[in-house]
N, CA, C and O atoms as a GROMACS GRO file, in nm:
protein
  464
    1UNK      N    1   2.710   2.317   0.375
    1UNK     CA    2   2.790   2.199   0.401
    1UNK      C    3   2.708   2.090   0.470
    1UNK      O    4   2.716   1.969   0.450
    2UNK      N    5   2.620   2.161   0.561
    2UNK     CA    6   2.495   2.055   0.625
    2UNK      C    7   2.432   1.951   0.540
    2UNK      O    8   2.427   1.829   0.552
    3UNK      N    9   2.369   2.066   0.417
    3UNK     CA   10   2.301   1.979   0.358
    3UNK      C   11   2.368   1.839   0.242
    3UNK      O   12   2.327   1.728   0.208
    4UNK      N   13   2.486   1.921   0.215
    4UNK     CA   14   2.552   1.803   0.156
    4UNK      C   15   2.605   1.680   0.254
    4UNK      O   16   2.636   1.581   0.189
    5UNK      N   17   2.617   1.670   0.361
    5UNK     CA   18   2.680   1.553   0.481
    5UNK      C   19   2.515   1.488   0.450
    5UNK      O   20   2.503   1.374   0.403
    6UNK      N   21   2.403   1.567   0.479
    6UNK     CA   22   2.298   1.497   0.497
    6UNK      C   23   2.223   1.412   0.381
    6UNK      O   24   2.152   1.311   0.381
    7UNK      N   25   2.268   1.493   0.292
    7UNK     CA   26   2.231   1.379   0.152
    7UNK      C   27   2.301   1.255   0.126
    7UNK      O   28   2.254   1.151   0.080
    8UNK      N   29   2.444   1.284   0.169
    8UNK     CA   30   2.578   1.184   0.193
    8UNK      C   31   2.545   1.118   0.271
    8UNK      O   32   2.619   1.020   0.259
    9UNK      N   33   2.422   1.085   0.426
    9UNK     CA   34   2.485   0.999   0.460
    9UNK      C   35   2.301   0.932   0.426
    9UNK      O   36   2.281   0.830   0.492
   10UNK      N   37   2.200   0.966   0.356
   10UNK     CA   38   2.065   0.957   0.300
   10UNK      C   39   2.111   0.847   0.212
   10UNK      O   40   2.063   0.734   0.210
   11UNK      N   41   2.242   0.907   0.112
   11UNK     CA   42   2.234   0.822   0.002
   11UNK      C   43   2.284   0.697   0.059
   11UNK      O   44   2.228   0.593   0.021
   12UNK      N   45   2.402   0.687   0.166
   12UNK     CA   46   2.471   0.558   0.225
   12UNK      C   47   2.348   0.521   0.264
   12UNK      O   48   2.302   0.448   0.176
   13UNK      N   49   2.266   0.536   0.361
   13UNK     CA   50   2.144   0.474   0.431
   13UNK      C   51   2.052   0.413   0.282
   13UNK      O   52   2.007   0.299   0.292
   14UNK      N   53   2.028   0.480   0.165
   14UNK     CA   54   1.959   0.399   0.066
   14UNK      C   55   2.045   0.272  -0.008
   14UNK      O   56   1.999   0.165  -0.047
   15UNK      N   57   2.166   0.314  -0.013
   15UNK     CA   58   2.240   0.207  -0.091
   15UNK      C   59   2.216   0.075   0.009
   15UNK      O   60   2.165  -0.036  -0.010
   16UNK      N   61   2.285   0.147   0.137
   16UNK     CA   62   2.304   0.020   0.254
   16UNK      C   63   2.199  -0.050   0.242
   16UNK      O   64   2.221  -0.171   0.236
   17UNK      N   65   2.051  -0.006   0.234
   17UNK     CA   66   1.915  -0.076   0.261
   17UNK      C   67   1.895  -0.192   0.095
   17UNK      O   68   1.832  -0.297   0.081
   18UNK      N   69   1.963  -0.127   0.014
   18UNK     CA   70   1.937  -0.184  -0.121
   18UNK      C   71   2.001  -0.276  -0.120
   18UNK      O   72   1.961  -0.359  -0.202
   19UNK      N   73   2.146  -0.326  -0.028
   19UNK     CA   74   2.202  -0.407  -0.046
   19UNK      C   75   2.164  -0.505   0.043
   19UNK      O   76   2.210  -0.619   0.034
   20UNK      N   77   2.098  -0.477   0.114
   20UNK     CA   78   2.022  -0.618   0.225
   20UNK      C   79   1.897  -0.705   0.260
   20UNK      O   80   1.856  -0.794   0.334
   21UNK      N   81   1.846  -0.581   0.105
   21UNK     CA   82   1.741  -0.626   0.014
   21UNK      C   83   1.774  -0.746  -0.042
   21UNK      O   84   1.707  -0.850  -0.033
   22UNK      N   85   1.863  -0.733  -0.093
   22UNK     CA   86   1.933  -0.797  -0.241
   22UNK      C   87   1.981  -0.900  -0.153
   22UNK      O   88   1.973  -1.016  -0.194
   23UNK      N   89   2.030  -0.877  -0.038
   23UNK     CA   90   2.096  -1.001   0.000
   23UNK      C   91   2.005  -1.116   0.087
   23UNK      O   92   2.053  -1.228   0.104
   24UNK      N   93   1.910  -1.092   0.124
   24UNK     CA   94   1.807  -1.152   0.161
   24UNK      C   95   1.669  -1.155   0.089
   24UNK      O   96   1.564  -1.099   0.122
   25UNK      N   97   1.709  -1.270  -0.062
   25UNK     CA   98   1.562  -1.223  -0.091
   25UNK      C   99   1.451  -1.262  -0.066
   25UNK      O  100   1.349  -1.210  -0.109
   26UNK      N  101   1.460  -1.421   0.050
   26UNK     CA  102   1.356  -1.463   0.085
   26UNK      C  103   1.260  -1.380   0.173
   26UNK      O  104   1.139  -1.400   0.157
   27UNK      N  105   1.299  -1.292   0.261
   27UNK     CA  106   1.250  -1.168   0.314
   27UNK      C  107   1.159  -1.081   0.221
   27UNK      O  108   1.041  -1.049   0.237
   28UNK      N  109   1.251  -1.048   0.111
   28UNK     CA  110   1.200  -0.944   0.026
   28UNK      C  111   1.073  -1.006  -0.018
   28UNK      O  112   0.963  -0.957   0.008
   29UNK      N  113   1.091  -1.109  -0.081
   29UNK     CA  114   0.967  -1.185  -0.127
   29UNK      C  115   0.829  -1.215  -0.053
   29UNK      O  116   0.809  -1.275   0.052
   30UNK      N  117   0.709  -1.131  -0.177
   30UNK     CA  118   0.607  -1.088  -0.092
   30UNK      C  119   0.503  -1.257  -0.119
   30UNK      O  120   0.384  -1.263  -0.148
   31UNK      N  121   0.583  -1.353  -0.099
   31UNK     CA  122   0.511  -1.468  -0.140
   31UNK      C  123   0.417  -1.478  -0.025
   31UNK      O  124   0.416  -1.380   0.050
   32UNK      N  125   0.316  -1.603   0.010
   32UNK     CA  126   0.259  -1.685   0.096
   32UNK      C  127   0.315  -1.741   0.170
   32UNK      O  128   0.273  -1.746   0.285
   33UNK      N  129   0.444  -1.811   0.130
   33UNK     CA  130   0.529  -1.877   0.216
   33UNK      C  131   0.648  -1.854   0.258
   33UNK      O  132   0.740  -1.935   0.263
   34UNK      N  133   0.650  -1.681   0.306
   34UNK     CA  134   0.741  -1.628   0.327
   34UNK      C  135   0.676  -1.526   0.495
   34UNK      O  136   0.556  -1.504   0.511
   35UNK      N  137   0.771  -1.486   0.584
   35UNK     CA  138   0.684  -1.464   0.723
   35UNK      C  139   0.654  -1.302   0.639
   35UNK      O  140   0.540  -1.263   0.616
   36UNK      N  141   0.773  -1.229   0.604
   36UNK     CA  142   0.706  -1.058   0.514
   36UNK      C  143   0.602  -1.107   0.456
   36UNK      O  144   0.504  -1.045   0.496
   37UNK      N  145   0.560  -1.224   0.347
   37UNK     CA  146   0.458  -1.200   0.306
   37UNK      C  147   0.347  -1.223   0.360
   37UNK      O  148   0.244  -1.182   0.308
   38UNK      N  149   0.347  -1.314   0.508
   38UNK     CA  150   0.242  -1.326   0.558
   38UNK      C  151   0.204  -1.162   0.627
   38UNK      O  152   0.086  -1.131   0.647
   39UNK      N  153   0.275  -1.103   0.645
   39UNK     CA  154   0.280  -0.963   0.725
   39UNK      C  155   0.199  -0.891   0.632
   39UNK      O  156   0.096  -0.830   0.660
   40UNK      N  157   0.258  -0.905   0.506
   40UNK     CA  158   0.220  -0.794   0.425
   40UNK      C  159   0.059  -0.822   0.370
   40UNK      O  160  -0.014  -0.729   0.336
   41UNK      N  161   0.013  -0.977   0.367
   41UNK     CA  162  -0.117  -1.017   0.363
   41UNK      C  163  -0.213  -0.976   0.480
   41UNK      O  164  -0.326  -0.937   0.451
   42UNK      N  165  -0.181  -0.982   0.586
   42UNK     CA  166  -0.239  -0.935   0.757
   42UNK      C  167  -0.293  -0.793   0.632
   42UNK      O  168  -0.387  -0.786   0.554
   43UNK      N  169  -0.194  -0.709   0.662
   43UNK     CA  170  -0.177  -0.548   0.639
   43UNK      C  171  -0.268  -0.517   0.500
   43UNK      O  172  -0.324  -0.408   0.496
   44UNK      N  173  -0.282  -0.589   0.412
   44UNK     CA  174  -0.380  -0.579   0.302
   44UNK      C  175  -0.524  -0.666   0.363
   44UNK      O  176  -0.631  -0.647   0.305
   45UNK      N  177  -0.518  -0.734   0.449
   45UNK     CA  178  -0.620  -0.782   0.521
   45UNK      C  179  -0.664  -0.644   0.617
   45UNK      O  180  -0.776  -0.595   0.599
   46UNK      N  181  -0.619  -0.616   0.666
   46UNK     CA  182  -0.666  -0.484   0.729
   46UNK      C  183  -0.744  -0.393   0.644
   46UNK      O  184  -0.861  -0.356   0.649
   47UNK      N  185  -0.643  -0.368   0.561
   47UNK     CA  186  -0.713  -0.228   0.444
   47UNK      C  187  -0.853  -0.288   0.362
   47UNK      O  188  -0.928  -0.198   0.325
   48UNK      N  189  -0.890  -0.403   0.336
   48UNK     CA  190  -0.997  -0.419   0.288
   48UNK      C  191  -1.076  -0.490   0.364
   48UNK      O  192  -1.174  -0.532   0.304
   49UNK      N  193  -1.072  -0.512   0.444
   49UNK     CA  194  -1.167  -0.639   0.569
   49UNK      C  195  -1.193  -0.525   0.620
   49UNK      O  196  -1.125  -0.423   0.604
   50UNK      N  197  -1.292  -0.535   0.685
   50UNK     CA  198  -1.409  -0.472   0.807
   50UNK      C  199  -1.323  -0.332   0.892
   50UNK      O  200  -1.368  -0.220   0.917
   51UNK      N  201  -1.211  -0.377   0.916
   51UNK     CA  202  -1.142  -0.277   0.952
   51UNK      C  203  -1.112  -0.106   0.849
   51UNK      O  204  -1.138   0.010   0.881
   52UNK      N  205  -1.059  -0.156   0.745
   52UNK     CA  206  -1.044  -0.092   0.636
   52UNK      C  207  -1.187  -0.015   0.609
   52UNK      O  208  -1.187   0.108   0.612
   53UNK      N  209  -1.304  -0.085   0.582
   53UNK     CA  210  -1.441  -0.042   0.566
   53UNK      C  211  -1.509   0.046   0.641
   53UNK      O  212  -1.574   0.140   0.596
   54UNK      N  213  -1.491   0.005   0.810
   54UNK     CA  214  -1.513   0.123   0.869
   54UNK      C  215  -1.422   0.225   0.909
   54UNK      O  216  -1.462   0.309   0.990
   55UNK      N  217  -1.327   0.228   0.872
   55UNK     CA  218  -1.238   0.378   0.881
   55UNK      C  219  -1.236   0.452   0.737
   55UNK      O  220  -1.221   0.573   0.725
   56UNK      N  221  -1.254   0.366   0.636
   56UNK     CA  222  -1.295   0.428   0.476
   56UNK      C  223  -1.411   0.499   0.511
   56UNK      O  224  -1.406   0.618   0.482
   57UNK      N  225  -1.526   0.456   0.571
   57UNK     CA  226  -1.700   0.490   0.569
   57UNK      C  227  -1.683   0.590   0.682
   57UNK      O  228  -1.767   0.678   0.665
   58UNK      N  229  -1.601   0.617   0.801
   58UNK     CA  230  -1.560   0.738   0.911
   58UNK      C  231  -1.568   0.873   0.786
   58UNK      O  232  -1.650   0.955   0.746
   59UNK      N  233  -1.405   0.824   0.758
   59UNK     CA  234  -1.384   0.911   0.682
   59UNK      C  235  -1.405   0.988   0.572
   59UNK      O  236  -1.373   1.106   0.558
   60UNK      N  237  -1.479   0.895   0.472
   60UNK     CA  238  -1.605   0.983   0.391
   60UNK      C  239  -1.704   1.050   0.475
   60UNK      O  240  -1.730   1.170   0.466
   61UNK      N  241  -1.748   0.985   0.542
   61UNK     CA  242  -1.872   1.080   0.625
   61UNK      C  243  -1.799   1.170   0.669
   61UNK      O  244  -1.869   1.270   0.650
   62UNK      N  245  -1.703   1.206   0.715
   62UNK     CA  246  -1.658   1.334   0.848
   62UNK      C  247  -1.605   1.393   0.726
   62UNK      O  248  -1.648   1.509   0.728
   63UNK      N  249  -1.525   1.374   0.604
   63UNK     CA  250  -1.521   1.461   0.526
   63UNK      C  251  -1.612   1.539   0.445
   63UNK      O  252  -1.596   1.658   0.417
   64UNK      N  253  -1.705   1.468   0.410
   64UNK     CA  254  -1.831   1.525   0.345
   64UNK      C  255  -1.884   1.614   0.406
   64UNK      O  256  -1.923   1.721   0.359
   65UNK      N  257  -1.891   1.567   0.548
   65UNK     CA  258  -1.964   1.663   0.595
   65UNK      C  259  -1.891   1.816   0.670
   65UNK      O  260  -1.947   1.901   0.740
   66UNK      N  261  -1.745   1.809   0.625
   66UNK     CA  262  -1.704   1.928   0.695
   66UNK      C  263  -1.697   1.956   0.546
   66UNK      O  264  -1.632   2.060   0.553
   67UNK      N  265  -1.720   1.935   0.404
   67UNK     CA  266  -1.732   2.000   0.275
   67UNK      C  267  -1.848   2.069   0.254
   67UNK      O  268  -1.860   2.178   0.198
   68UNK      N  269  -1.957   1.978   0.316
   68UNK     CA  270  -2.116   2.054   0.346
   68UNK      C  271  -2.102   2.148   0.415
   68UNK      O  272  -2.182   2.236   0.385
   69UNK      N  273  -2.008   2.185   0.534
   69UNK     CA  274  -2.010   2.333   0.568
   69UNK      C  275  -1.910   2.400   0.530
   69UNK      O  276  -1.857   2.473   0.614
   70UNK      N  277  -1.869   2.397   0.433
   70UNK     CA  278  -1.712   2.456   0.423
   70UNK      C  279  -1.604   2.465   0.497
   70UNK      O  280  -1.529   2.562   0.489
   71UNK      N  281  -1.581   2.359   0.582
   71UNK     CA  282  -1.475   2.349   0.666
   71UNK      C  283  -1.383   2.293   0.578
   71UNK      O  284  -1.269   2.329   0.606
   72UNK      N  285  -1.390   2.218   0.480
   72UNK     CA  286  -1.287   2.126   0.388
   72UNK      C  287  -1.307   2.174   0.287
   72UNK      O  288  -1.422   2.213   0.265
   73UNK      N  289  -1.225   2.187   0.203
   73UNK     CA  290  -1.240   2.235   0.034
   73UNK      C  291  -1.317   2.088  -0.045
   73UNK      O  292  -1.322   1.973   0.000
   74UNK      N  293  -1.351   2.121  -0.127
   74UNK     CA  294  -1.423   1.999  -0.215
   74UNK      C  295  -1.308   1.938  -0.314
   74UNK      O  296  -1.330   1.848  -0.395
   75UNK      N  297  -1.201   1.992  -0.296
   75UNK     CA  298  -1.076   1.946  -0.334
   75UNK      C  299  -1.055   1.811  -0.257
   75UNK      O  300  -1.085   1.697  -0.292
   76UNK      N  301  -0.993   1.857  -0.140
   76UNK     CA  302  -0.964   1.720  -0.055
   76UNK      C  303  -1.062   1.616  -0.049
   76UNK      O  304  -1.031   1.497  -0.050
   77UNK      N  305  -1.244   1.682  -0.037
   77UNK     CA  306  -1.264   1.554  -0.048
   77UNK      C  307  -1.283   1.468  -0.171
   77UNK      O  308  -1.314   1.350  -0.153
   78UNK      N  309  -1.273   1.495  -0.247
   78UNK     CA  310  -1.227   1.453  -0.364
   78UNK      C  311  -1.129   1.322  -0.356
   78UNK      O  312  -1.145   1.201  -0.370
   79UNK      N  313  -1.038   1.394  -0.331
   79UNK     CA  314  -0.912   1.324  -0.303
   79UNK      C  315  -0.930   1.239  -0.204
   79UNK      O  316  -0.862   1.138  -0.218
   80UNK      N  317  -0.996   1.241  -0.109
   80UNK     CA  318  -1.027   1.117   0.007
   80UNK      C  319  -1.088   1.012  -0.070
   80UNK      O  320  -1.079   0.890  -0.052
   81UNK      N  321  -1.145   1.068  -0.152
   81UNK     CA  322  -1.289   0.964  -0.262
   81UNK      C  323  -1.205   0.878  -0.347
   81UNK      O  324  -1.220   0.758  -0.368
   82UNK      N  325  -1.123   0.951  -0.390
   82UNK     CA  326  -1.024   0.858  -0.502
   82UNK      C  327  -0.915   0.789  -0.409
   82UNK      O  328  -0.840   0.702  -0.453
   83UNK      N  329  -0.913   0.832  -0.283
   83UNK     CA  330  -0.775   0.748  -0.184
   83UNK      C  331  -0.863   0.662  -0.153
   83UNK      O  332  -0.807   0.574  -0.218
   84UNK      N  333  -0.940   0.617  -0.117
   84UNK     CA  334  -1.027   0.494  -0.088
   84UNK      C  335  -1.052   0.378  -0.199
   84UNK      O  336  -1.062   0.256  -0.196
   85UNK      N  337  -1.055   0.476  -0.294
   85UNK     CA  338  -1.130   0.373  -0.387
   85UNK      C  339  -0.972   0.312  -0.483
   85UNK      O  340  -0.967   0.200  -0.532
   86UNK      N  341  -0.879   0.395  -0.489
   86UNK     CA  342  -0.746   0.278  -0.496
   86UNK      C  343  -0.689   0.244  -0.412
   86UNK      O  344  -0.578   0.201  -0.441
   87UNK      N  345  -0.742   0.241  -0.220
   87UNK     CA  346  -0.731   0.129  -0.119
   87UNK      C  347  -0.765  -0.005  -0.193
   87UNK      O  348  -0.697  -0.100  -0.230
   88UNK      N  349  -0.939   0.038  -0.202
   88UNK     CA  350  -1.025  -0.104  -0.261
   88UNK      C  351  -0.988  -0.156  -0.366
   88UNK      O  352  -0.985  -0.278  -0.378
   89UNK      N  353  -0.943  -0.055  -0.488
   89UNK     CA  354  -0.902  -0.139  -0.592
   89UNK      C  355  -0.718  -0.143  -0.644
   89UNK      O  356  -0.655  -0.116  -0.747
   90UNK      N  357  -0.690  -0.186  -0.527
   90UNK     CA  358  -0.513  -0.162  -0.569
   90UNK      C  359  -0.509  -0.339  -0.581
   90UNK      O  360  -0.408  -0.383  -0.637
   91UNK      N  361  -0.607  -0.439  -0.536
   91UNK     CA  362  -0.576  -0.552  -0.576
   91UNK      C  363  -0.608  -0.575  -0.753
   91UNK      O  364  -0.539  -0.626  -0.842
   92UNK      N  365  -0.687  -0.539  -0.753
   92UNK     CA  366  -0.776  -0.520  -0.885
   92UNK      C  367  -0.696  -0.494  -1.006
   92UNK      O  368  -0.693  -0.549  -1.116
   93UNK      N  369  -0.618  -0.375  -0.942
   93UNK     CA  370  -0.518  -0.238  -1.030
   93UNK      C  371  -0.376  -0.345  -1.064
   93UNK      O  372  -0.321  -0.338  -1.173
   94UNK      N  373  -0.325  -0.451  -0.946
   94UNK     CA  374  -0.200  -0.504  -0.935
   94UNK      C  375  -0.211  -0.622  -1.031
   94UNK      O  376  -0.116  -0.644  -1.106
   95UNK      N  377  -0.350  -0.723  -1.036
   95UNK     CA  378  -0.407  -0.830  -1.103
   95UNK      C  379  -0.393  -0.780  -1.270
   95UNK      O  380  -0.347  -0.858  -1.354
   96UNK      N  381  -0.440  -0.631  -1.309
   96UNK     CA  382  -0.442  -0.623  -1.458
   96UNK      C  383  -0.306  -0.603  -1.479
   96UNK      O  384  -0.265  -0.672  -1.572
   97UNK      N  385  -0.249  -0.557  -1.443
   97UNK     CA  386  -0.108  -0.497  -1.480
   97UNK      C  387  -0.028  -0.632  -1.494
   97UNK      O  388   0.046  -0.654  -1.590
   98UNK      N  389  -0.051  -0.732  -1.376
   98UNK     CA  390   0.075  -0.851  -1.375
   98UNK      C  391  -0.022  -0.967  -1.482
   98UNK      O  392   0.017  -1.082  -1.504
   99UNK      N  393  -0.141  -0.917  -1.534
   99UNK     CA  394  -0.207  -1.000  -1.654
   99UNK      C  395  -0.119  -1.017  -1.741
   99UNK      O  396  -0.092  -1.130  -1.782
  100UNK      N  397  -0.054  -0.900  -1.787
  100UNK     CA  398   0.051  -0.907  -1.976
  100UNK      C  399   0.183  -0.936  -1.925
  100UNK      O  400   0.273  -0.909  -2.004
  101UNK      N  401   0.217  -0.982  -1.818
  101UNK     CA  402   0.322  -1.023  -1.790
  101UNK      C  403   0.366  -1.153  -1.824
  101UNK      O  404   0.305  -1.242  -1.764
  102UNK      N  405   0.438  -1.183  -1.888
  102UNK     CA  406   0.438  -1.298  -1.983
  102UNK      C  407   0.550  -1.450  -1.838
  102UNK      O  408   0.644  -1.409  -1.769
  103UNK      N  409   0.516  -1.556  -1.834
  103UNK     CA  410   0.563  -1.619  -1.784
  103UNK      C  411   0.658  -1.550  -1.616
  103UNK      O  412   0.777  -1.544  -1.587
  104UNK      N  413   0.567  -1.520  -1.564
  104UNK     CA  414   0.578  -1.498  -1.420
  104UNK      C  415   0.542  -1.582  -1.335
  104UNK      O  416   0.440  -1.645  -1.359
  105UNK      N  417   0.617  -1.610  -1.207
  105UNK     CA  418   0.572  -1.689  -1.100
  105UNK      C  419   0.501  -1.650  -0.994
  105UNK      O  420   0.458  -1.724  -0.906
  106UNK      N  421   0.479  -1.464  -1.005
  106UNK     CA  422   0.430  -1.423  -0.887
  106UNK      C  423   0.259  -1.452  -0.922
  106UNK      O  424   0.194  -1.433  -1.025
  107UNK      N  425   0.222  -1.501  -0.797
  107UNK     CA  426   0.071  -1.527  -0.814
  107UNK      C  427  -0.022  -1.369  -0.795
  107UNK      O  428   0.050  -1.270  -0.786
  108UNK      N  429  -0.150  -1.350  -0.790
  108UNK     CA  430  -0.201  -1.266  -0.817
  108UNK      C  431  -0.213  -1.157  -0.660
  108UNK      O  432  -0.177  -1.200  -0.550
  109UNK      N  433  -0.262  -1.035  -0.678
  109UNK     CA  434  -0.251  -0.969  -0.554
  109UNK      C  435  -0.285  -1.042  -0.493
  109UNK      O  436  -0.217  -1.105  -0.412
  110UNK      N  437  -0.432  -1.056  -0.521
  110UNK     CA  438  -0.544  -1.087  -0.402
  110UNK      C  439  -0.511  -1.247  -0.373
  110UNK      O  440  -0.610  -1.312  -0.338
  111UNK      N  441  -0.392  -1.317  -0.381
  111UNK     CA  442  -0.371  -1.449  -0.355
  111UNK      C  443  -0.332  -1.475  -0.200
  111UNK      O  444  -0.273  -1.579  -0.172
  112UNK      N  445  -0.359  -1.399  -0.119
  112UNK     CA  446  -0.331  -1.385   0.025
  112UNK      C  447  -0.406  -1.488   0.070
  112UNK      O  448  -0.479  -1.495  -0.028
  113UNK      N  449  -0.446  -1.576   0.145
  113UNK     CA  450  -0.490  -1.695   0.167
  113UNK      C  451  -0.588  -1.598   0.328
  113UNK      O  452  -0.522  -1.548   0.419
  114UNK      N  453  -0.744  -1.594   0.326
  114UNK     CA  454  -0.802  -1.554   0.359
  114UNK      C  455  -0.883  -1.698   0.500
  114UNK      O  456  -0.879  -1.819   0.477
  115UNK      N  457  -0.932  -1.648   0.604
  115UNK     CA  458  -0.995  -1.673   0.698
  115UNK      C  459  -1.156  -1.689   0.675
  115UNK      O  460  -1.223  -1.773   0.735
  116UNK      N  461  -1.223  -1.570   0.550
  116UNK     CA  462  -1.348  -1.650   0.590
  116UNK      C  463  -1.380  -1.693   0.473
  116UNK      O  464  -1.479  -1.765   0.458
   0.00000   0.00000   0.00000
């Protein structure tokens, strides 16, 4: 009976959130001239600016090297290798995809308006 109240009140908490989405879409909107989208530009400014680079370059090194002694499976680091590299290229990945999109207004990932 637990688990059904708890899905019941999961699903109210997703609907509720969907509807205040919908009702605010200047929020939702990941534009330039919107304060979320300036947020959400910061936050992709993080992941690929200097910040992003040296916690990507930590973390390959400390993984590699606990794979060089067998502390890590060569599985995970694997998987660290490919989580980095669609950090770096999720602008790249977002740009081809919204290419065949025929008459759209959203401008391109990487259209975040940059500092240097």
């Amino acid at each position: 009976m637990n688990t059904q109240l708890s899905a019941t009140w999961q699903a109210c908490l997703l609907v509720m959130l969907t509807v205040l989405v919908a009702m605010v879409p200047d929020l939702a909107a990941a534009g330039n001239d919107t304060p979320m989208g300036n947020v959400l530009c910061t936050v992709k400014d993080w992941f690929t600016g200097n910040t992003g680079k040296g916690l990507a370059t930590i973390a390959i090194t400390v993984i590699g090297i606990g794979a060089l002694l067998g502390k890590v499976s060569w599985g995970m680091a694997i998987i660290v290798g490919i989580g980095v590299a669609i950090v770096f290229g999720a602008a790249g990945i977002v740009d081809a995809m919204n290419a065949g999109a025929a008459g759209t207004s959203v401008g391109a990932a990487s259209g975040c308006t940059t500092n240097a």
